[in-house]
C-alpha positions in Angstrom: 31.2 14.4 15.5 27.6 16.0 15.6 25.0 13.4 13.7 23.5 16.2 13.2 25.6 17.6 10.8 25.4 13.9 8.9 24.6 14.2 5.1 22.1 11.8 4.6 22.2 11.9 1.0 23.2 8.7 -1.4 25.5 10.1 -4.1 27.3 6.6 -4.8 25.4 4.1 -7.3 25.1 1.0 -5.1 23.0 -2.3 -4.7 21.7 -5.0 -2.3 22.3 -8.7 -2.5 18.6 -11.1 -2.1 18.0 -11.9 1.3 17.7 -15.7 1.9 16.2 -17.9 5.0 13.9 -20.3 6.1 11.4 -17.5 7.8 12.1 -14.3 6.7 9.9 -10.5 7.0 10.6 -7.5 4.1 9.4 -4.5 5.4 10.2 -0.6 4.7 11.6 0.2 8.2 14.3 -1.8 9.4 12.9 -1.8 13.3 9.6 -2.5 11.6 11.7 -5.9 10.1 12.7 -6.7 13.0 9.8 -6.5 15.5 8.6 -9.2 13.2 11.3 -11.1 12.9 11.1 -11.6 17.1 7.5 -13.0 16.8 8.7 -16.0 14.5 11.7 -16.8 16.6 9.3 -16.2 20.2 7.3 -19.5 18.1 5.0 -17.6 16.4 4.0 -18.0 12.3 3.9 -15.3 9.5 1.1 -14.3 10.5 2.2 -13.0 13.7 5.0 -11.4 12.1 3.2 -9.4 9.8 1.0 -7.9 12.7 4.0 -6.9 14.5 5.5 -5.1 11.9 2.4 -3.6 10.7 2.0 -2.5 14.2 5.3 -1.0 14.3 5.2 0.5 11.3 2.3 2.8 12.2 4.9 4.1 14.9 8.0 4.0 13.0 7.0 5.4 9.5 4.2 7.4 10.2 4.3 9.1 7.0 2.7 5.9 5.3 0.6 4.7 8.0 -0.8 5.3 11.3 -3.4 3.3 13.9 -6.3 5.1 11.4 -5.3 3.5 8.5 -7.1 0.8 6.5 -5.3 -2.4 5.1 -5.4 -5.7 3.3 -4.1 -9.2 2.9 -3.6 -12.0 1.2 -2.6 -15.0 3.1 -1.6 -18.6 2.0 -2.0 -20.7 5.4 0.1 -23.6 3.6 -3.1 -25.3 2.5 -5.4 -22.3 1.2 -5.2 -18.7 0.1 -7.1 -16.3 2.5 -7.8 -12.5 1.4 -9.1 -10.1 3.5 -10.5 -6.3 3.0 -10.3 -4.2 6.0 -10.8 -1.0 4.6 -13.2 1.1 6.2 -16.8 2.3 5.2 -18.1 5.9 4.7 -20.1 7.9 7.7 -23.7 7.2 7.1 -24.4 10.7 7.1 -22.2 11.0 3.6 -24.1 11.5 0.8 -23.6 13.9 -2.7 -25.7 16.7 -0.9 -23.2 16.2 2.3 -20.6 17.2 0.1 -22.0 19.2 -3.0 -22.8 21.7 0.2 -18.7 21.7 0.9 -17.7 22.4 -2.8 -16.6 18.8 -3.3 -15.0 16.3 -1.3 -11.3 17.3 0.5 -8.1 16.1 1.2 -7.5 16.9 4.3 -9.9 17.2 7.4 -12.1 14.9 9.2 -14.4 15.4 5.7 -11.5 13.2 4.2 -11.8 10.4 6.4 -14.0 7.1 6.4 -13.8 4.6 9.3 -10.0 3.2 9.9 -9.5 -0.3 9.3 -6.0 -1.3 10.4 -7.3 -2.9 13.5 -9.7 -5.1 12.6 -7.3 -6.3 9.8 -4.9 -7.4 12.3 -7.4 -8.6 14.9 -9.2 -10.4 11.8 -6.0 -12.4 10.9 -4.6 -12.8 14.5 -8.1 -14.8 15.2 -8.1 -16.7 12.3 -4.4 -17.5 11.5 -1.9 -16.5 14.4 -0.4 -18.6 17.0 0.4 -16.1 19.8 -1.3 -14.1 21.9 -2.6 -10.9 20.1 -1.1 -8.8 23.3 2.2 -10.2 22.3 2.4 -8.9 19.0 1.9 -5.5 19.9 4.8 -5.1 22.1 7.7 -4.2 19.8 5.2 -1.3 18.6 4.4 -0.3 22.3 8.2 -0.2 23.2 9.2 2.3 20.0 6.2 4.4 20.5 7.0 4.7 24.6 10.8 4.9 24.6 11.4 6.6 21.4 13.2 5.3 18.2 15.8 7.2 15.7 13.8 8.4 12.8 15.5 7.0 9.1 16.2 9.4 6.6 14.2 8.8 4.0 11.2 9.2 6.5 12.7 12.3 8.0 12.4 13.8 4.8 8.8 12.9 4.2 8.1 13.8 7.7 8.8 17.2 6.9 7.0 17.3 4.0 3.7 16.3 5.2 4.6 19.0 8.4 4.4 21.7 5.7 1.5 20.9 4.4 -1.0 19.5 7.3 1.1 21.1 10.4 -2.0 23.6 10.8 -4.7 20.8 10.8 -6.5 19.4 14.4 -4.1 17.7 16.7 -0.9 16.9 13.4 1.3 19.4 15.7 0.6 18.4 19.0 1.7 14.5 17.9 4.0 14.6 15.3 6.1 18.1 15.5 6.5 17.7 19.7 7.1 20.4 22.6 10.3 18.3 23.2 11.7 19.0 19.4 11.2 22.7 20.0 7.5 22.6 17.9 9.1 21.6 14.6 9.9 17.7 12.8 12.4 15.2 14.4 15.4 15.3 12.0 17.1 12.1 10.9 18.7 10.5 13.3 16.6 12.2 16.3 14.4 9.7 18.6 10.9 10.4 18.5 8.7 9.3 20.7 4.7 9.1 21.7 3.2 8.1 24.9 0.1 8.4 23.6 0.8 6.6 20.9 2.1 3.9 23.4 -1.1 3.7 25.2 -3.5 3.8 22.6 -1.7 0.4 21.3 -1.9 -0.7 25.3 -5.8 -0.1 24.6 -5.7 -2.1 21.7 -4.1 -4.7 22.7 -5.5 -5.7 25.7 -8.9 -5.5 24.3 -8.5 -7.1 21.2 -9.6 -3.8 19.3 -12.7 -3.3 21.1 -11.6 -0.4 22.5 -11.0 1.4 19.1 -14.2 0.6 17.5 -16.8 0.3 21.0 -15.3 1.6 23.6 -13.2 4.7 25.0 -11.3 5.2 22.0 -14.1 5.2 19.6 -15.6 7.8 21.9 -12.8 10.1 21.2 -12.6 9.7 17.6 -16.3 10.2 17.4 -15.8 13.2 19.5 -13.0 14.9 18.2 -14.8 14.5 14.9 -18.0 16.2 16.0 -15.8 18.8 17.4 -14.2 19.5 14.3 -17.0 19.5 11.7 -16.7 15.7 11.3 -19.9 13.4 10.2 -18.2 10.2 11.3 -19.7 8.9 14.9 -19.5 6.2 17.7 -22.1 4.1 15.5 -20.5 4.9 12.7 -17.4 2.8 14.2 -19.3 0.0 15.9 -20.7 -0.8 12.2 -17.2 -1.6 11.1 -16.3 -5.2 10.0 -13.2 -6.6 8.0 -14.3 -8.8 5.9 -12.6 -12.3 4.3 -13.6 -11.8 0.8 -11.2 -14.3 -1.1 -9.2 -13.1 -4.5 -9.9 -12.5 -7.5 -7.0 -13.9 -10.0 -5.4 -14.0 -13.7 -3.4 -16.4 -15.3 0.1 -15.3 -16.7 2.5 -17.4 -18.2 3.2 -20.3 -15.7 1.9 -18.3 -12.8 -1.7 -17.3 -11.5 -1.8 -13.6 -9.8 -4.4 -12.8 -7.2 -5.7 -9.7 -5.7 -8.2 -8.5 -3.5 -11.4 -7.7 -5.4 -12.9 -4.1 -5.7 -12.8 -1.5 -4.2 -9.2 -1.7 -4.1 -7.3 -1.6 -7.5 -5.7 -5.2 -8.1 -7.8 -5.6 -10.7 -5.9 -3.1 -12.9 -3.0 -5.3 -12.5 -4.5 -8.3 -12.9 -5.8 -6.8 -16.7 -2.6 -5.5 -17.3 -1.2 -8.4 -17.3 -4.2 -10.5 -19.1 -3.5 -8.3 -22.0 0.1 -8.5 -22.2 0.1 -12.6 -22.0 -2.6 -12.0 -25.5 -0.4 -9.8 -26.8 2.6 -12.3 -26.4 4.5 -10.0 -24.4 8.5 -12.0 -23.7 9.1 -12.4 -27.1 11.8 -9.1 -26.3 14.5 -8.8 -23.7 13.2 -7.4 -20.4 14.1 -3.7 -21.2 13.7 -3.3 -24.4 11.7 -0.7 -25.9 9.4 -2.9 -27.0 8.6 -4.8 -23.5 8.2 -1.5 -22.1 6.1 0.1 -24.9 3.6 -3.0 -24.8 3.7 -2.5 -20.9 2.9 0.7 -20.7 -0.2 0.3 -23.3 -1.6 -2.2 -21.5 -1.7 -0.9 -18.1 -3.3 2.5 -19.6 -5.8 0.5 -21.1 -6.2 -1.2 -17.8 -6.7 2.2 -15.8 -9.2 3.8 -18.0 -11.2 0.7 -16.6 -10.2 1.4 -13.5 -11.4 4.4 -13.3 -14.8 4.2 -15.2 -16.0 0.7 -13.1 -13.7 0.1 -10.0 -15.8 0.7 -6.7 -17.0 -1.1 -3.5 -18.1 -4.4 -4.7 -21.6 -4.4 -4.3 -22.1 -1.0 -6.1 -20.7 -2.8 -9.2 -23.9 -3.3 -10.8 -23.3 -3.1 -14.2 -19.8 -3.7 -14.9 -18.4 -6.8 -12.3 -14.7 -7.9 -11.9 -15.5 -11.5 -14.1 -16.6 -8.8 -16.9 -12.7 -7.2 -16.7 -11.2 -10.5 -16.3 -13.3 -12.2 -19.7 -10.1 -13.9 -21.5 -12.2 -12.6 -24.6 -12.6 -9.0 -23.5 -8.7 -8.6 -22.4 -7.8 -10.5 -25.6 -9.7 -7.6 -27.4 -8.1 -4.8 -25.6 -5.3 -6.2 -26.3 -5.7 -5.5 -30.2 -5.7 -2.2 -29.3 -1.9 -1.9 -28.3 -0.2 -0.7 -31.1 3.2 -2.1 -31.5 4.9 1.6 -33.1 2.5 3.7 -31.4 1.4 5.1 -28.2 -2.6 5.4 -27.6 -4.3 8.0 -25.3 -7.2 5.9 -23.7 -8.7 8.7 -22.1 -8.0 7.4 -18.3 -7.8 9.3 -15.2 -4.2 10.6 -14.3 -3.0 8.5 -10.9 -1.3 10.2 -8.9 1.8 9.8 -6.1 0.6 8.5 -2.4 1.7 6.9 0.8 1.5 3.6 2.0 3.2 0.4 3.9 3.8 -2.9 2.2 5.5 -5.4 4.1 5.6 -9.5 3.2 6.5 -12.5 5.6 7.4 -16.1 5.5 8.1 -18.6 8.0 9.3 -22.0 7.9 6.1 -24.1 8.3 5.1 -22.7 4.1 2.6 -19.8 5.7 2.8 -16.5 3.3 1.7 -13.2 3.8 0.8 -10.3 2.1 -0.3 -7.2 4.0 -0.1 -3.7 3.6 -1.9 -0.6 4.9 -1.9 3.0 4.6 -3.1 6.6 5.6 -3.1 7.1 1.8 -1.7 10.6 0.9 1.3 10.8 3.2 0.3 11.3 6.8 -3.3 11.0 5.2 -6.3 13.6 5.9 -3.6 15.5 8.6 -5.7 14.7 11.5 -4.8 13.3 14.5 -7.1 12.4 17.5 -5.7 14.4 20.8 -3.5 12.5 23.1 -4.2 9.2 21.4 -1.4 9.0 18.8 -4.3 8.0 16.1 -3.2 9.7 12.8 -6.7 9.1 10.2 -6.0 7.9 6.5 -8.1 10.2 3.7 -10.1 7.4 2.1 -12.9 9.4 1.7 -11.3 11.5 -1.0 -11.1 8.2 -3.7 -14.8 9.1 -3.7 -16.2 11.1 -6.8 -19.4 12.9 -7.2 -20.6 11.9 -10.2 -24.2 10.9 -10.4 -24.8 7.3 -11.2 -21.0 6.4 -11.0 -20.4 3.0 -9.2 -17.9 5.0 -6.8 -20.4 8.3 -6.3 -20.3 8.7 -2.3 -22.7 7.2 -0.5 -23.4 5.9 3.3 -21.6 3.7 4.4 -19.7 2.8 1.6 -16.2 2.0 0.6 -14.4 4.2 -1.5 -12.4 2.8 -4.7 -8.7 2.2 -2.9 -5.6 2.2 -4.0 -3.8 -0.3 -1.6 -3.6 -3.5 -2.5 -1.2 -6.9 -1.2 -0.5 -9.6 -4.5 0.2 -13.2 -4.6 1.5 -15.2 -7.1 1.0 -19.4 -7.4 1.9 -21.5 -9.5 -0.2 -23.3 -12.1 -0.3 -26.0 -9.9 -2.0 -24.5 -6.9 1.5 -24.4 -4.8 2.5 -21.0 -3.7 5.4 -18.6 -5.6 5.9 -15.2 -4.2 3.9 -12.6 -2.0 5.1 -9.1 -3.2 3.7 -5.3 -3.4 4.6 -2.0 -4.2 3.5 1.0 -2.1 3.0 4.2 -3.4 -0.7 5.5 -4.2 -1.6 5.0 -8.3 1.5 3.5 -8.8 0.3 0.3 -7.0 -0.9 -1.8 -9.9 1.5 -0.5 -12.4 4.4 -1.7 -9.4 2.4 -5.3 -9.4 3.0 -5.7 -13.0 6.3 -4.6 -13.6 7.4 -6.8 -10.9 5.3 -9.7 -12.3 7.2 -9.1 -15.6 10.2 -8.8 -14.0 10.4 -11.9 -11.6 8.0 -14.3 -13.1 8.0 -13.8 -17.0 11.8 -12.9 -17.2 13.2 -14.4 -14.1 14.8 -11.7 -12.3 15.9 -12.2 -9.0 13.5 -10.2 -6.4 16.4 -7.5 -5.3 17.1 -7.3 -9.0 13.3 -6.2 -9.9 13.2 -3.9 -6.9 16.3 -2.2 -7.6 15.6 -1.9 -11.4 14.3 1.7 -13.3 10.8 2.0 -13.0 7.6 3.7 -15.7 4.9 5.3 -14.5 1.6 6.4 -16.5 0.8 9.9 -15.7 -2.3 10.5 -18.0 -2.5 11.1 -21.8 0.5 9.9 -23.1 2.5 10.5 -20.2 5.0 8.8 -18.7 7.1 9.4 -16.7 10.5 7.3 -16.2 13.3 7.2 -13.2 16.5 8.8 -13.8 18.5 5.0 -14.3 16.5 4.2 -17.5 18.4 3.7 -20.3 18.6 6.7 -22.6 18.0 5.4 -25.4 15.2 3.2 -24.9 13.5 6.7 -23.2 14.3 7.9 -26.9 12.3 5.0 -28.5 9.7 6.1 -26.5 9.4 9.4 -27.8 9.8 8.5 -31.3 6.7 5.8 -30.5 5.0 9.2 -29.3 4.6 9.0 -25.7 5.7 11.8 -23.9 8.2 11.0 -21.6 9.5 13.1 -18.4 12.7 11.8 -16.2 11.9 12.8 -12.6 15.3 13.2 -11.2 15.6 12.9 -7.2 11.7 11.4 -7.2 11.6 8.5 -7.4 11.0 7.9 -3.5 7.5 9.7 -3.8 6.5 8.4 -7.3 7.3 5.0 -8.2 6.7 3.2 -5.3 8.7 0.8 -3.0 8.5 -2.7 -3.6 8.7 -6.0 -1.3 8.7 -9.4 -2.3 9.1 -13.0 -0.9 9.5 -16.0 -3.8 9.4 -19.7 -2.2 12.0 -21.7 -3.3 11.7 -25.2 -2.3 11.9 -24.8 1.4 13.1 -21.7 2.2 12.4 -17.6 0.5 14.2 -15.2 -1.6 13.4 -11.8 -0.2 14.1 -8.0 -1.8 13.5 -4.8 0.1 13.0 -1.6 -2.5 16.2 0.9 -1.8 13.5 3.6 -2.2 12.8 3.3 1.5 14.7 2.5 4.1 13.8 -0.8 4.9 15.2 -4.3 4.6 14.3 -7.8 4.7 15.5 -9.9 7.4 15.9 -13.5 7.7 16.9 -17.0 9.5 
């Protein structure tokens, strides 16, 4: 028969068993999975193995990430947790005027995009923590992006409908809706494939990044963004630096979380689940309407925070993380959850996005927690000619209001949304590396899988597979399709105003990895939101 004429859809309720091994790498793209899987039986660590997925990924699931996307990590090294930010600044030529002159800041355009990080995060932790050869680690990446790779179906979908809405922005067709496809999307099941792509990681690799932030790369990005009403330039680029920054952490139960500090969101998260431990949250089973309730309260509590304070670190004057984090303060906020009622905290209403998570593990006790993303989708739709470089839309987390620790401003990095976790153990030993991708839903992913695998002891699959809440703003929430009815009717009756999103759930509530130590070896769970998979030996 045709593949063509394939249905790709999933009508048949159905689940995955844990994945179990000695090294093992959870990814949302199986090819992804398995490029790193190669580094850590060619010898190399979990270190390596993150970078070659993370490379591959930007070739393989372009719809979350691309070579101009930003990223972060969290790395336990088997003695010591590393965290690094490699999220990228703004132009120096942004400022409110830039902007209040364009009617606001966009989402699409090269007026949506700070300076991509992605490569200096994986050069960053390939100089610091890897074992082989930062040329080596490309090649899975270069070999999709050269001789083509079937596209999965959940990513054809996506594909198409970031196509319909950034197809007419500079150089999106050219790359991702080909001459050799007729002009249009590669369906799923069709190989796609970019040379340029190919080369630009050749470029990369070879010079250790240089090329993409000093040299002939840079030149093009700068180029093509002077070209198309762009503010970013070659010295914009050069200024660039990821930066090892350490975590910021909580205590729950047995277990310690860590984040990345501002400007990415972990902090949420991390007072999400403060509050819940002082409100005594376990005292119910898992799914009961009074777990959820409580969980939902404290993370909208936790995002009108968020929203008010969170911003690059150094333009958090008044307000810092250790002020969120006070064991007083969270103990107080928690007073606020009422136990029959749902509260309206005034927050900002998150919204759906785009990203990569992937964890690995190897057999020497190295973690990692990495992810990376173009942020909405294929991110600000622009794509540098013949280069294969897709740019993220950072630049839109910005806001415009005057004195507000995330107002725009040169050089600056915007409040983010991406964010890798870690949990330890009270007794400084490692637990579990985990994430959930997708936009706003990032640190209200973080603590239902906290809740999930650390308070109640679910297995990982089990707490990737499991019904998932969202906080949509107000009293909104909105709720996957596999909740239990009647708790979604306790809901309502406590006041919150609750929407099932049939068929969504892909876009909305995330996809989830995670990797929990036990004793010497992993437990691994790959979200069936994506396609992906975790792989293991």
């Amino acid at each position: 028969m045709n593949t063509s004429s394939l249905d790709w859809s999933l009508p048949y309720a159905s689940h995955r068993s844990a994945v179990m091994g000695r090294n093992v790498v959870s990814t949302s793209q199986p090819l992804a999975a398995q490029a790193g899987l190669r580094m850590l039986l060619a010898g190399g660590n979990a270190v390596d193995a993150a970078i070659a997925a993370a490379m591959a990924l930007t070739v393989v699931e372009p719809t979350g990430c691309g070579l101009g996307s930003d990223g972060f990590a969290i790395v336990w090294d088997g003695k010591e947790l590393h965290g690094l930010n490699a999220s990228g600044r703004s132009p120096a030529a942004w400022t409110p005027e830039y902007f209040e002159k364009l009617g606001g800041i966009p989402e699409t355009g090269w007026n949506a995009v700070t300076v991509p990080g992605a490569v200096s995060a994986w050069v960053a932790l390939s100089k610091r923590l890897g074992k082989l050869p930062f040329a080596q680690l490309a090649q899975p990446a270069i070999d999709y992006a050269r001789n083509g790779f079937p596209v999965s179906p959940t990513i054809a979908h996506l594909w198409a409908l970031g196509a319909a809405k950034l197809g007419t922005q500079p150089g999106f067709a050219e790359c991702f809706m080909p001459e050799y496809l007729g002009g249009r999307v590669p369906r799923a099941g069709e190989v796609f494939r970019s040379e340029a792509h190919a080369r630009t990681l050749e470029l990369i690799a070879e010079t250790e990044g240089e090329a993409f932030y000093r040299g002939v790369i840079a030149e093009r990005i700068a180029a093509h963004s002077q070209a198309n009403g762009g503010a970013m330039t070659l010295a914009d680029l050069a200024a660039h630096q990821a930066d090892w920054v350490g975590t910021i952490h909580q205590r729950f139960g047995d277990s310690v979380i860590h984040e990345i500090p501002p400007n990415g969101q972990g902090i949420a998260a991390l007072m999400a689940l403060g509050m819940l431990d002082a409100h005594g949250v376990g005292k119910h089973p898992l799914d009961s309407v009074e777990t959820v309730h409580a969980s939902i309260e404290a993370m909208k509590l936790a995002l009108a925070d968020l929203h008010q304070y969170n911003a690059d670190i150094d333009a958090m004057q008044a307000v810092a993380p250790q002020h969120l984090l006070d064991a007083t303060y969270l103990a107080g906020r928690a007073q606020l959850i009422d136990p029959e009622r749902a509260g309206d905290p005034g927050h900002g209403a998150p919204r759906p996005g785009g990203t990569v998570y992937l964890a690995a593990a190897d057999a020497s006790g190295m973690m990692v927690s990495f992810i990376q993303s173009n942020y909405m989708g294929f991110g600000s739709g622009v794509v540098v000619p013949g280069t294969g470089i897709s740019l993220q839309n950072r630049g839109h987390g910005f806001n415009l209001t005057p004195g507000h620790a995330n107002q725009v401003a040169p050089r600056k990095r915007p409040s983010h949304t991406i964010i890798p976790a870690f949990a330890m153990h009270a007794d400084g030993t490692p637990q579990m590396a985990f994430g959930v991708m997708g936009g706003p839903m990032q640190s209200q992913g973080h603590t239902q899988m906290a809740l999930r695998v650390l308070r109640y002891g679910q297995n990982p699959q089990a707490a990737a597979d499991a019904p998932r809440w969202r906080v949509t703003g107000g009293k909104g929430v909105a709720v996957e399709p596999g909740f239990d009815p009647a708790v979604v009717a306790a809901l309502r009756a406590r006041g919150h105003e609750v929407t099932v999103e049939e068929g969504n759930g892909v876009f909305a509530f995330g996809g989830a990895q995670l990797v929990l130590k036990n004793g010497n070896s992993y437990i691994a769970g790959s979200d069936p939101r994506k396609d992906g998979h975790a792989v293991a030996y």
